[in-house]
One Martini backbone bead per residue (centre of mass of N, CA, C, O) as a GRO file, in nm:
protein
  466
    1UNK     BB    1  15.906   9.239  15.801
    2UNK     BB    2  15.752   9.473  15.616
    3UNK     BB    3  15.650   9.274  15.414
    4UNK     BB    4  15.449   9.121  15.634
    5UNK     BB    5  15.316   9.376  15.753
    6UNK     BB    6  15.129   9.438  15.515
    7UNK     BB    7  15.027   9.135  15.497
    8UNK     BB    8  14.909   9.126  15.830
    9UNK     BB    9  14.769   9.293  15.915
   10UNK     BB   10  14.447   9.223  16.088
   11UNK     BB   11  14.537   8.942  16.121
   12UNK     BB   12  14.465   8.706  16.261
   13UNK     BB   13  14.625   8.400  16.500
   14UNK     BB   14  14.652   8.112  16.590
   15UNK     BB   15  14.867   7.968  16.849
   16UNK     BB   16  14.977   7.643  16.911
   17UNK     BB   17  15.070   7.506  17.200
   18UNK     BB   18  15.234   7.303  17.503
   19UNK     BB   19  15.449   7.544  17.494
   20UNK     BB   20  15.518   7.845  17.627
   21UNK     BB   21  15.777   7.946  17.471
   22UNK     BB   22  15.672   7.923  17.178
   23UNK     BB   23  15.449   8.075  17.211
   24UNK     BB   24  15.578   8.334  17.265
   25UNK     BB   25  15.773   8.361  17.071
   26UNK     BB   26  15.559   8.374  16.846
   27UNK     BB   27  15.394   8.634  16.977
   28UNK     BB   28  15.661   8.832  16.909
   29UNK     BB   29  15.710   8.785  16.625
   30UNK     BB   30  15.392   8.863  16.534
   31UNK     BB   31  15.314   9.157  16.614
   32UNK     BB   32  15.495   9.359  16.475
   33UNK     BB   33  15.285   9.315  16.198
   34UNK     BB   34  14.990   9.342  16.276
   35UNK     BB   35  14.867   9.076  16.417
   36UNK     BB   36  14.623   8.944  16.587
   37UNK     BB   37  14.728   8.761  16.865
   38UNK     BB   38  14.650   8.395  16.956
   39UNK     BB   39  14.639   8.143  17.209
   40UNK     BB   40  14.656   7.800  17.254
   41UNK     BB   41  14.751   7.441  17.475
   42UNK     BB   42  14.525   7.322  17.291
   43UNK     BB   43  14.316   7.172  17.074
   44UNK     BB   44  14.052   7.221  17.246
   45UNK     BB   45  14.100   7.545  17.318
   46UNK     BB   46  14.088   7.632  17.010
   47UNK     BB   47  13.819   7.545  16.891
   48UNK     BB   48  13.673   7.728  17.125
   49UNK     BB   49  13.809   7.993  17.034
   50UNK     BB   50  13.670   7.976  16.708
   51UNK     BB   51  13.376   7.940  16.795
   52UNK     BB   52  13.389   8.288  16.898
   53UNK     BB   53  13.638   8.357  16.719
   54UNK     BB   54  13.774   8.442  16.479
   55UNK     BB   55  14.044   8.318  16.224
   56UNK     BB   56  14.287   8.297  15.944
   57UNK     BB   57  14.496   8.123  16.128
   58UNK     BB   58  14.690   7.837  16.170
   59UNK     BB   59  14.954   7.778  16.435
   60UNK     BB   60  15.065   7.384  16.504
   61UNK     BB   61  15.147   7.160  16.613
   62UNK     BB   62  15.160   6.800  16.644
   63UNK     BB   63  15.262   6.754  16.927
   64UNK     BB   64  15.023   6.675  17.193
   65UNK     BB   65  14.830   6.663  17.423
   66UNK     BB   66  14.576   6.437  17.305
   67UNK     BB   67  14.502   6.634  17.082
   68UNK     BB   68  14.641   6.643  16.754
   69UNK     BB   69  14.717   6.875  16.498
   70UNK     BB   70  14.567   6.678  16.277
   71UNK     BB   71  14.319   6.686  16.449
   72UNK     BB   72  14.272   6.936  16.393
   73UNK     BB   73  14.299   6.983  16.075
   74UNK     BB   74  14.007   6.861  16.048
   75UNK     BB   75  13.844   6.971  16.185
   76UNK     BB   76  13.890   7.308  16.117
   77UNK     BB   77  13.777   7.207  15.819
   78UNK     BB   78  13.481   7.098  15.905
   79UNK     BB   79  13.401   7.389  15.972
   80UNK     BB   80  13.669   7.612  15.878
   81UNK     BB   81  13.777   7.615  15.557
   82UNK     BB   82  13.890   7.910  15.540
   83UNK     BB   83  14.129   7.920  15.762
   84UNK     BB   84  14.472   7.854  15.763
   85UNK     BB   85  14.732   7.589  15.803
   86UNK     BB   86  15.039   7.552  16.011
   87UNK     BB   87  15.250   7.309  16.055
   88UNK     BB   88  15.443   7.173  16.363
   89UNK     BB   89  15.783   7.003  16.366
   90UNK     BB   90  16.029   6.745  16.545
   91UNK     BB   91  15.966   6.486  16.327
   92UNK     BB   92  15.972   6.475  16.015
   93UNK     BB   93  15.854   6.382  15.723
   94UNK     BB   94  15.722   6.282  15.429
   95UNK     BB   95  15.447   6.125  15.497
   96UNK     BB   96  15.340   6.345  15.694
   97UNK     BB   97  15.308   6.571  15.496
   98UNK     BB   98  15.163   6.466  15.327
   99UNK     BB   99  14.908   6.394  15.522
  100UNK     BB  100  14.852   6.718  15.592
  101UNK     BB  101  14.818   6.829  15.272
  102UNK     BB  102  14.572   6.606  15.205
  103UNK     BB  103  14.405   6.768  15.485
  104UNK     BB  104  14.468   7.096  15.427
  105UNK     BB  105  14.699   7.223  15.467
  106UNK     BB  106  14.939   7.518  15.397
  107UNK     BB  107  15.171   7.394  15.554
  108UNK     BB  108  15.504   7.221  15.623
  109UNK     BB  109  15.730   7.248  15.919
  110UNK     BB  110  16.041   7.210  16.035
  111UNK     BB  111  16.246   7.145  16.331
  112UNK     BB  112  16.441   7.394  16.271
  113UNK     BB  113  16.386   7.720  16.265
  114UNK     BB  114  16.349   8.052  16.136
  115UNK     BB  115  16.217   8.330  16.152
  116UNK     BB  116  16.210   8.403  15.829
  117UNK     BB  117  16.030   8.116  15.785
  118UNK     BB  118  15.791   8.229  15.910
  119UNK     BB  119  15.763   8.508  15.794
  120UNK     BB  120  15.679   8.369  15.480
  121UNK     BB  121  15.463   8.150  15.550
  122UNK     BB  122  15.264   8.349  15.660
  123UNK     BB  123  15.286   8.567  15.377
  124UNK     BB  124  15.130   8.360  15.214
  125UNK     BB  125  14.882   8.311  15.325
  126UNK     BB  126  14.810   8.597  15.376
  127UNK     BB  127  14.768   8.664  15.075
  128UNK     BB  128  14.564   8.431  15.023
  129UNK     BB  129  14.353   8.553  15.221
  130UNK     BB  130  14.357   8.847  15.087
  131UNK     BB  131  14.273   8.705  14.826
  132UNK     BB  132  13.980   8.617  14.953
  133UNK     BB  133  13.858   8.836  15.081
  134UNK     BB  134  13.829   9.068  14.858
  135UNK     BB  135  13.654   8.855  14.663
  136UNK     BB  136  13.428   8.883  14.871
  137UNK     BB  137  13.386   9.176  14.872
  138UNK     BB  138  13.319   9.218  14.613
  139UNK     BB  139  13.087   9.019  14.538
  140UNK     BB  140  12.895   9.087  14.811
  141UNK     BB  141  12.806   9.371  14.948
  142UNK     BB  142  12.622   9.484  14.761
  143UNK     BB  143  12.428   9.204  14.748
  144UNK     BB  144  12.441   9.082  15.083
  145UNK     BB  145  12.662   8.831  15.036
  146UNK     BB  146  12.762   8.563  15.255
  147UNK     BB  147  13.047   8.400  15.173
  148UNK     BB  148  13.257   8.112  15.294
  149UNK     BB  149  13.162   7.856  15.149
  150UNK     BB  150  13.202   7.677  14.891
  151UNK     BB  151  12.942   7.641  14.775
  152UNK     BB  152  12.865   7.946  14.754
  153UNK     BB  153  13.066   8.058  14.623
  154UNK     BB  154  13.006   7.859  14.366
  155UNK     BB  155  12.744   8.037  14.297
  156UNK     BB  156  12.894   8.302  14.244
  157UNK     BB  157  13.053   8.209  13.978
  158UNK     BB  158  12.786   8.205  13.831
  159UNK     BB  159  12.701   8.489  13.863
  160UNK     BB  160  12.961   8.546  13.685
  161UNK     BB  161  12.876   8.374  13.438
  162UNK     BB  162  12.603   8.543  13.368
  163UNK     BB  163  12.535   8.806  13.368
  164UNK     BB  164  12.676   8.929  13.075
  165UNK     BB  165  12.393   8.768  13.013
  166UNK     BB  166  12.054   8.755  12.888
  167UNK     BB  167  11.971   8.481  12.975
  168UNK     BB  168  11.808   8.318  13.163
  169UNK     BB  169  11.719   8.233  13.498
  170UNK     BB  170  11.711   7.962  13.742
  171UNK     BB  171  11.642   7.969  14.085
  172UNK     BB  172  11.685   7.743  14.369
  173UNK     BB  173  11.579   7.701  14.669
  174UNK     BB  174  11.498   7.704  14.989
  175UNK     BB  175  11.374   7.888  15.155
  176UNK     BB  176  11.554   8.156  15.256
  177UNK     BB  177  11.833   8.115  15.082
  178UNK     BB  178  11.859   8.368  14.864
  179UNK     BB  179  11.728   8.438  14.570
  180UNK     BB  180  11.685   8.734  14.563
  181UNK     BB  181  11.977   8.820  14.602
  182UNK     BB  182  12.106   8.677  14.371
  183UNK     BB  183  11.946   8.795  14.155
  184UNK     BB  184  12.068   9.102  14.222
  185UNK     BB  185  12.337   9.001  14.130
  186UNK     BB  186  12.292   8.969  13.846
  187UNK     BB  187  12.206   9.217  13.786
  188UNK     BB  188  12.403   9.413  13.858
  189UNK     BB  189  12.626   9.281  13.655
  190UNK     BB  190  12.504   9.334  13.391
  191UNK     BB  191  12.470   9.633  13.326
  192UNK     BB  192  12.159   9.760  13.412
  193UNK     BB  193  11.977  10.068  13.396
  194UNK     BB  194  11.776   9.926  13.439
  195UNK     BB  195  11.510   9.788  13.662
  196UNK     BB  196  11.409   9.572  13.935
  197UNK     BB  197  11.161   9.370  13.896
  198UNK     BB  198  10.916   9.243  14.157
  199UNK     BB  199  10.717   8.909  14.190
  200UNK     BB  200  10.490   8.739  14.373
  201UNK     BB  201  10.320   8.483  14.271
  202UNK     BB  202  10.208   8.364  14.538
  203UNK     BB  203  10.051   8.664  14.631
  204UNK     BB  204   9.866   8.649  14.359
  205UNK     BB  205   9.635   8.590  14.146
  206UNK     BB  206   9.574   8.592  13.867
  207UNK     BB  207   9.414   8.852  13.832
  208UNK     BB  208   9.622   9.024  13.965
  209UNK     BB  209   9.874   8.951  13.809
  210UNK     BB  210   9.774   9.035  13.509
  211UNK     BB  211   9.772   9.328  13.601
  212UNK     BB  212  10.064   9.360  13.704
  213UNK     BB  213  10.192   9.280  13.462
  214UNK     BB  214  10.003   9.383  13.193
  215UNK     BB  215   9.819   9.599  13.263
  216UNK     BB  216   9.577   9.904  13.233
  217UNK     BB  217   9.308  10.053  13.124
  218UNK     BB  218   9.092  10.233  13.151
  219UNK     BB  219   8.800  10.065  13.181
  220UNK     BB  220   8.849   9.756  13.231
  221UNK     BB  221   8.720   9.786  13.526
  222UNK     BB  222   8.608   9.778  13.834
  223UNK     BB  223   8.805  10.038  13.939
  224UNK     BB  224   8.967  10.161  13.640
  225UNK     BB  225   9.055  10.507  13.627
  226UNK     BB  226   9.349  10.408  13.467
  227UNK     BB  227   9.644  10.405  13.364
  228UNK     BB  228   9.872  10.087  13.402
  229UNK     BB  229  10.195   9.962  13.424
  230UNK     BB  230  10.324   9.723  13.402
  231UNK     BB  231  10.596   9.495  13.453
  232UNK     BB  232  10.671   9.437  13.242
  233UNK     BB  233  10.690   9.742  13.080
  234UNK     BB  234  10.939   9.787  13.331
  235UNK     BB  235  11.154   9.610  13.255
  236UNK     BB  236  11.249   9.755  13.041
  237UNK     BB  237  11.570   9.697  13.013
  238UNK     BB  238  11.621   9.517  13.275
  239UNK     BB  239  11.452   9.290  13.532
  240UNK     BB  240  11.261   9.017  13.579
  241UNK     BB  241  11.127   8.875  13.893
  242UNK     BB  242  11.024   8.565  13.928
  243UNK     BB  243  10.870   8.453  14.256
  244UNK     BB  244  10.715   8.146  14.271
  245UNK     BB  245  10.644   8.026  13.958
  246UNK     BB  246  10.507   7.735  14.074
  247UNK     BB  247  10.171   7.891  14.144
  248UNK     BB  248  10.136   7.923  13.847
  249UNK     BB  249   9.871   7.882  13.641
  250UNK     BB  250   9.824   7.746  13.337
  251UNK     BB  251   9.712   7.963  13.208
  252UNK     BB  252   9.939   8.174  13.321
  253UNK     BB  253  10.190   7.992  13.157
  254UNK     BB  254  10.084   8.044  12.842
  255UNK     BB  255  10.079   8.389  12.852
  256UNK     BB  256  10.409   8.374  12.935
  257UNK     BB  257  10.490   8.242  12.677
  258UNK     BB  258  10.454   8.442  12.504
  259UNK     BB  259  10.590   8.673  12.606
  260UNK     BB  260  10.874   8.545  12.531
  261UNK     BB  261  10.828   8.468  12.252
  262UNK     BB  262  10.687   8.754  12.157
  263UNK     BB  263  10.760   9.072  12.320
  264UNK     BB  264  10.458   9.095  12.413
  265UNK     BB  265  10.190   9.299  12.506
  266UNK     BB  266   9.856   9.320  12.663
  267UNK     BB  267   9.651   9.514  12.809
  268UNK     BB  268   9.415   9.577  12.965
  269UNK     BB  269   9.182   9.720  12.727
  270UNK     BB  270   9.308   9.662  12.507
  271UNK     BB  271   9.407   9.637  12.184
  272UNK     BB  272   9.724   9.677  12.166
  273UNK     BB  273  10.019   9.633  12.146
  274UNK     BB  274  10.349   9.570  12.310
  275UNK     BB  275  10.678   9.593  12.349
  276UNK     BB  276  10.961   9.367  12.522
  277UNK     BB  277  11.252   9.369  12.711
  278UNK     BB  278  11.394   9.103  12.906
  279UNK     BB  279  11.544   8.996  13.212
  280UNK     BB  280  11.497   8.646  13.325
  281UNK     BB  281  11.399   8.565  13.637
  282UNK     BB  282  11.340   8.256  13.826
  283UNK     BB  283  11.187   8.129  14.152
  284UNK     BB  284  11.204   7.800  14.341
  285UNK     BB  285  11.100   7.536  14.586
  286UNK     BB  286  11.036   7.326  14.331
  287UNK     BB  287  11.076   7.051  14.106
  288UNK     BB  288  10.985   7.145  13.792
  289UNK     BB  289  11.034   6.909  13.656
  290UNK     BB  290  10.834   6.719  13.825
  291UNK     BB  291  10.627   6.929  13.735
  292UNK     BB  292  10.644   6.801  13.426
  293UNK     BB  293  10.562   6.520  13.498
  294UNK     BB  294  10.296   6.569  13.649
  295UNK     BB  295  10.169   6.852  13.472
  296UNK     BB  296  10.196   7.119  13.643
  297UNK     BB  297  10.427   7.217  13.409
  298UNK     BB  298  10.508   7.341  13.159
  299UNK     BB  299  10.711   7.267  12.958
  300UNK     BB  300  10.826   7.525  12.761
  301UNK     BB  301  10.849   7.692  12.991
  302UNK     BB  302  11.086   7.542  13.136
  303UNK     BB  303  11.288   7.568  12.889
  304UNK     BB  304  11.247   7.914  12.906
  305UNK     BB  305  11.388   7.951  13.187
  306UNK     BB  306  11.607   7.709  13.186
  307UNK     BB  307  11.896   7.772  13.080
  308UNK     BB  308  11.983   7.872  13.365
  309UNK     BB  309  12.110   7.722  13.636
  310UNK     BB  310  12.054   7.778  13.996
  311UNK     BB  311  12.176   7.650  14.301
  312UNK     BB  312  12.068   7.657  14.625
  313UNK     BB  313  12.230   7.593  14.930
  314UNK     BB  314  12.129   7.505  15.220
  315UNK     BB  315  12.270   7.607  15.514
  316UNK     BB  316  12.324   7.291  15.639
  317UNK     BB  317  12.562   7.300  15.355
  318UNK     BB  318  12.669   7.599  15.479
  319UNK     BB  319  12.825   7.594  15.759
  320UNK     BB  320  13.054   7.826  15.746
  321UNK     BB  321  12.793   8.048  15.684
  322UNK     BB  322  12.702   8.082  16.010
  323UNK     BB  323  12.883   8.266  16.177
  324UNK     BB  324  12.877   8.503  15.966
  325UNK     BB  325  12.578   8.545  15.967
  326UNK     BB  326  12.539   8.592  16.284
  327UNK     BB  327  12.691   8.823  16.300
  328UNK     BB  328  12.609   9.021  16.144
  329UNK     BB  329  12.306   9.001  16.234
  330UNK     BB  330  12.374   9.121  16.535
  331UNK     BB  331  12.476   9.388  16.449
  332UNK     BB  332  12.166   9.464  16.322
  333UNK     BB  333  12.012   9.417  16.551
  334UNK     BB  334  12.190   9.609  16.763
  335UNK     BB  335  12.110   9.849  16.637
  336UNK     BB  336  11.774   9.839  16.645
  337UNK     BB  337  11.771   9.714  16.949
  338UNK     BB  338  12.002   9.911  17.044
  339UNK     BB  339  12.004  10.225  17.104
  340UNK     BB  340  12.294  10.354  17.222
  341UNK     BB  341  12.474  10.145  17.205
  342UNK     BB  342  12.864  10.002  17.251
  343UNK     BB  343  12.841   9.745  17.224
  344UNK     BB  344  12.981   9.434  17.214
  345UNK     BB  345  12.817   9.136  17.071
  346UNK     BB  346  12.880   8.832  17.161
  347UNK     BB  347  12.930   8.489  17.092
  348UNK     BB  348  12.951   8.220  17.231
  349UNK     BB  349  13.049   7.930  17.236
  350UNK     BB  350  12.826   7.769  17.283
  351UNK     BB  351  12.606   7.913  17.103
  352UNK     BB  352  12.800   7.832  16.836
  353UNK     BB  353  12.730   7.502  16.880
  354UNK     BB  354  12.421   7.510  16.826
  355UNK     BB  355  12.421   7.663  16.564
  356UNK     BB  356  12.595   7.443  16.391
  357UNK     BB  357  12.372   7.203  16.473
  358UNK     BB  358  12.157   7.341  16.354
  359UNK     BB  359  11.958   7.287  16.107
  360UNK     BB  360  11.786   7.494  15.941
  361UNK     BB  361  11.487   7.488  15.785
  362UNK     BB  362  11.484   7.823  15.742
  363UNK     BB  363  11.745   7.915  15.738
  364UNK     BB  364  11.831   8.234  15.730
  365UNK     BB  365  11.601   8.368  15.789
  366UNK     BB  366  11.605   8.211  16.084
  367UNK     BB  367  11.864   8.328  16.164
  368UNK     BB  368  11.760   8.627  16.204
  369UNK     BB  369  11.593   8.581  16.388
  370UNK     BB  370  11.724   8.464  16.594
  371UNK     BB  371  11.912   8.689  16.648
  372UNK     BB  372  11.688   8.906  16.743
  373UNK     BB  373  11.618   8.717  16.984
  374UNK     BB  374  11.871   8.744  17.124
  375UNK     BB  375  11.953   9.023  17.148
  376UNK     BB  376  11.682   9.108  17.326
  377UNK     BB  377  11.737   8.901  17.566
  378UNK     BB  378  12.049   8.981  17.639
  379UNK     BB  379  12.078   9.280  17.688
  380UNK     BB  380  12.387   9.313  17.587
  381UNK     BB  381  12.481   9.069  17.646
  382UNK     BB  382  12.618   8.775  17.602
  383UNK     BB  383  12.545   8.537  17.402
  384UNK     BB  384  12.358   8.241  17.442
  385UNK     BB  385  12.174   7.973  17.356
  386UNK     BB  386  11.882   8.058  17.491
  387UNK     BB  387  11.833   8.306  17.327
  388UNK     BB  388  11.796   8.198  17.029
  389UNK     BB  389  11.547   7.929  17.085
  390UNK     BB  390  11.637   7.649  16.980
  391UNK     BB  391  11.446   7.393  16.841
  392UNK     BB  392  11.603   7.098  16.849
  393UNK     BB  393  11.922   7.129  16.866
  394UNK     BB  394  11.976   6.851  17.006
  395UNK     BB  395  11.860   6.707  16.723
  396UNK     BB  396  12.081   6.706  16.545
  397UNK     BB  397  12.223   6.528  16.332
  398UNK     BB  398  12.487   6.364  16.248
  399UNK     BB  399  12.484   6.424  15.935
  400UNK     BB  400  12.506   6.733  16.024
  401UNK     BB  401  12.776   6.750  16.182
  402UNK     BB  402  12.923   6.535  15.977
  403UNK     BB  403  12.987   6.682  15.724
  404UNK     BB  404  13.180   6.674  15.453
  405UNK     BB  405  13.377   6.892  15.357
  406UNK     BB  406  13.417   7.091  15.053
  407UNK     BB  407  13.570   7.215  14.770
  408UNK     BB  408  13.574   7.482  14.553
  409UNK     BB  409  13.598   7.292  14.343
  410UNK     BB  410  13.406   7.043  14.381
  411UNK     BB  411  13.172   7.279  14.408
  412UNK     BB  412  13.205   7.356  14.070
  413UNK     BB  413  13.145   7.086  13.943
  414UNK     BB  414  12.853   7.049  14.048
  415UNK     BB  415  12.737   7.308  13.936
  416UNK     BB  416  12.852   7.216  13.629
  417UNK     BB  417  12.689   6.957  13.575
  418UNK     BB  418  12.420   7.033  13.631
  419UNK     BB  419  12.440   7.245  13.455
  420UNK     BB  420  12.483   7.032  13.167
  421UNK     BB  421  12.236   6.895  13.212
  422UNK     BB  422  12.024   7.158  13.171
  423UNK     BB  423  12.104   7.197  12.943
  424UNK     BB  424  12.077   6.978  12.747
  425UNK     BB  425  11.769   6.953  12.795
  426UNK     BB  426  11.677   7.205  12.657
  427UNK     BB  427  11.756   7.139  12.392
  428UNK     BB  428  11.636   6.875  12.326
  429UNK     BB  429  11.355   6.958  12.421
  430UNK     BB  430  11.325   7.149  12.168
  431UNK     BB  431  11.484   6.937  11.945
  432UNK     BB  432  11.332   6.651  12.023
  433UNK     BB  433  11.646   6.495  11.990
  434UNK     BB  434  11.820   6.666  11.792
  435UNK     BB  435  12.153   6.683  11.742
  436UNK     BB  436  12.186   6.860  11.565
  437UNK     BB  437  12.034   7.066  11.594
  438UNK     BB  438  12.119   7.158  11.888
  439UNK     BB  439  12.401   7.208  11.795
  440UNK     BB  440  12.333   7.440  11.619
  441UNK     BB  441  12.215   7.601  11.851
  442UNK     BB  442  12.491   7.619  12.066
  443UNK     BB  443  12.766   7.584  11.881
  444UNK     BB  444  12.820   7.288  11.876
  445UNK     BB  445  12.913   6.956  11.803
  446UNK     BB  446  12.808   6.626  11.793
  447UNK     BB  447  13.013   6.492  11.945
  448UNK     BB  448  13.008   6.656  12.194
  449UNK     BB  449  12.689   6.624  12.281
  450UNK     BB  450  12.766   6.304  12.298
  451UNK     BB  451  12.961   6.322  12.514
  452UNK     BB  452  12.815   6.470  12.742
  453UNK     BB  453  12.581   6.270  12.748
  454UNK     BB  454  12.741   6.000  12.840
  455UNK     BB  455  12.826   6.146  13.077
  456UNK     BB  456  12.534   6.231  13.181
  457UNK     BB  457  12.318   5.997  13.089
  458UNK     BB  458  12.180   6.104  12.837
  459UNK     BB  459  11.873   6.038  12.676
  460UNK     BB  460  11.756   6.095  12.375
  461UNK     BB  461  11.456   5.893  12.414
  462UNK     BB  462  11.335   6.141  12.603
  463UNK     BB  463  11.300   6.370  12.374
  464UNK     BB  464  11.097   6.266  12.175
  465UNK     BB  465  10.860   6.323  11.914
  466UNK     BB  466  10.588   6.225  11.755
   0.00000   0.00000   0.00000
């Protein structure tokens, strides 16, 4: 027990039977260990417990009245996918627990069994979460980013396969996503010990961002009294992130892209260039391909920002985030709107389900105003769907209830397929459909370049140039 008590510490767990015996049995062998232990009497009961309090990992019979415990394994998986599942039964087949394991159980035990076989699956699982949660907790504190979804892990994973690289990356993503979070954490990552350099490319007009970017000298215009460094310059040796890329006018377009082709800028009112050198992250919020088959936005500098893509999936897509990120905000709400509270603020079941099913058109950013205005209201009380605000939560679509879980595998396939399917169109498009060329600029041989073609269906004379 000393071995499970280390791994077991202040785990969540709830036990699930609708025999108070066995509850009762399960709750005093695992209290010992120093994990937190709740207990509910029913599938349904379980859920509703689920909605409100979090927990590290559920064992449950299988055989119940009303849903049985694979019918909670399923639940489960589809709201709370980092979970883990250990499902018990006095009737174990083989086939059963095949089923149970290709739902995603964490394993699968028959009646009867004996204390230290329970509490051995119990600190497997353990290890298993408390190394899902460190490595949490290392990639994202510093970050700011909540991850607990496959799909956002996923984009996690590749923020760590670029950072040590100095390739430029665009990242897309709706509103509110947390595109420049993700950049931070690029940056952070790269190991750059110049700074993170921010321009909302959205917020200034062309003339006002070429002084911003390229800076100028004293009496350059009206109103220029001295000489301003500007942020191409000041990112020298370090990050400079270009968000909402896309409103951009072709003209300064232009201008962005020799300063990547060519590593100088030339400030307003100077006569000579100067050097620059920086790591180029850019973010959109609009499918920048269609805008440039569309002419709005020109095909080389797209080429040049897009080395590597990241896409942030919209909240409503990684449901797993919407609850950790929801009590995240709870916590800073109150610490900022009720000062001097010494309450702890819980979001009730009730309005946990309204969370989950609301659509979030404005993502996270939308989820944080919406937490403070329920702290606000709340008045210290405990949060209630009402608190909220949400416009038209009981309008959330079926499609958005039911969204089936997908895997960290699966959800790291999907954004590397992505990944090479843009890698390749890059380079395509540089070396105009010449795969030799190609091949030779990114260190593939021919075969590989049309092996990969061939896989995600990319046509070489869609590249071609006259």
């Amino acid at each position: 027990m000393c071995a499970a008590a280390d791994i077991l510490t202040n785990l969540r767990i709830l036990v699930v039977d609708d025999e108070p015996d066995l509850r009762l049995g399960l709750t005093r062998l695992l209290t010992p260990t120093g994990a937190v232990i709740a207990s509910a009497a029913s599938a349904e009961e379980a859920l509703a417990q689920l909605a409100s309090s979090p927990v590290d990992l559920v064992i449950s019979d299988i055989r119940m009245p009303g849903r049985s415990g694979v019918d909670l394994l399923r639940d489960i998986k589809a709201t709370h996918p980092a979970v883990e599942v250990i499902l018990v039964t006095g009737f174990g087949t083989i086939e059963l627990a095949v089923e149970c394991l290709h739902a995603g159980a964490a394993n699968f035990l028959t009646k009867p069994f004996d204390n230290d076989e329970i509490l051995q699956t119990v600190a497997m699982s353990g290890r298993r979460i408390l190394a899902a949660r460190t490595a949490v907790q290392e990639d994202t504190s510093e970050e700011g980013i909540i991850a607990v979804d496959p799909g956002m892990l996923a984009v996690l994973e590749l923020v760590r396969q670029v950072a040590a690289t100095h390739v430029p990356v665009l990242i897309n993503g709706e509103s509110g996503t947390g595109k420049e979070l993700v950049a931070r954490a690029i940056h952070r990552r790269s190991g750059f010990a110049k700074p993170f350099v921010a321009v909302n490319c959205a917020a200034l007009p062309d003339t006002l961002l070429e002084s911003e970017l390229f800076g100028f000298r004293r009496g350059a215009f009206t109103g220029a009294d001295r000489n301003y460094e500007g942020m191409l310059r000041r990112a020298h040796g370090g990050t400079l992130f270009l968000d909402e890329i896309a409103s951009m006018s072709p003209v300064f377009q232009s201008k962005l892209l020799r300063v990547l082709q060519e590593k100088i800028i030339r400030p307003l009112g100077s006569g000579s260039d100067e050097a620059t050198d920086f790591r180029l992250i850019a973010a959109c919020n609009r499918d920048l391909r269609k805008m440039v088959e569309a002419g709005q936005f020109r095909e080389d500098l797209y080429y040049r920002l897009g080395v590597f893509h990241v896409t942030i999936p919209p909240l409503r897509e990684r449901p797993a985030d919407i609850l950790p990120l929801a009590r995240h905000f709870v916590r800073r709400a109150a610490q900022l709107c009720l000062p001097g509270s010494t309450s702890i603020l819980a979001i009730t079941a009730d309005a946990a389900t309204a969370l989950r099913q609301y659509s979030w058109p404005g993502n996270v950013r939308e989820l944080e105003n919406a937490t403070q205005r329920a702290v606000i209201l709340g008045r210290g009380a405990d949060l209630l769907p009402h608190h909220f605000f949400l416009h038209g939560a009981s309008a959330a679509t079926a499609t958005q209830r039911h969204t089936p879980a997908i895997t960290y595998e699966e959800a790291k396939q999907r954004l590397l397929a992505d990944f090479q399917r843009q890698f390749l169109e890059n380079i395509l498009g540089r070396t105009g459909g010449n795969i030799s060329h190609a091949a030779e600029e990114c260190g593939l041989t021919r075969a590989a370049i049309q092996k990969m073609m061939k896989r995600l269906n990319i046509d070489r004379s869609n590249f071609e140039k006259a």
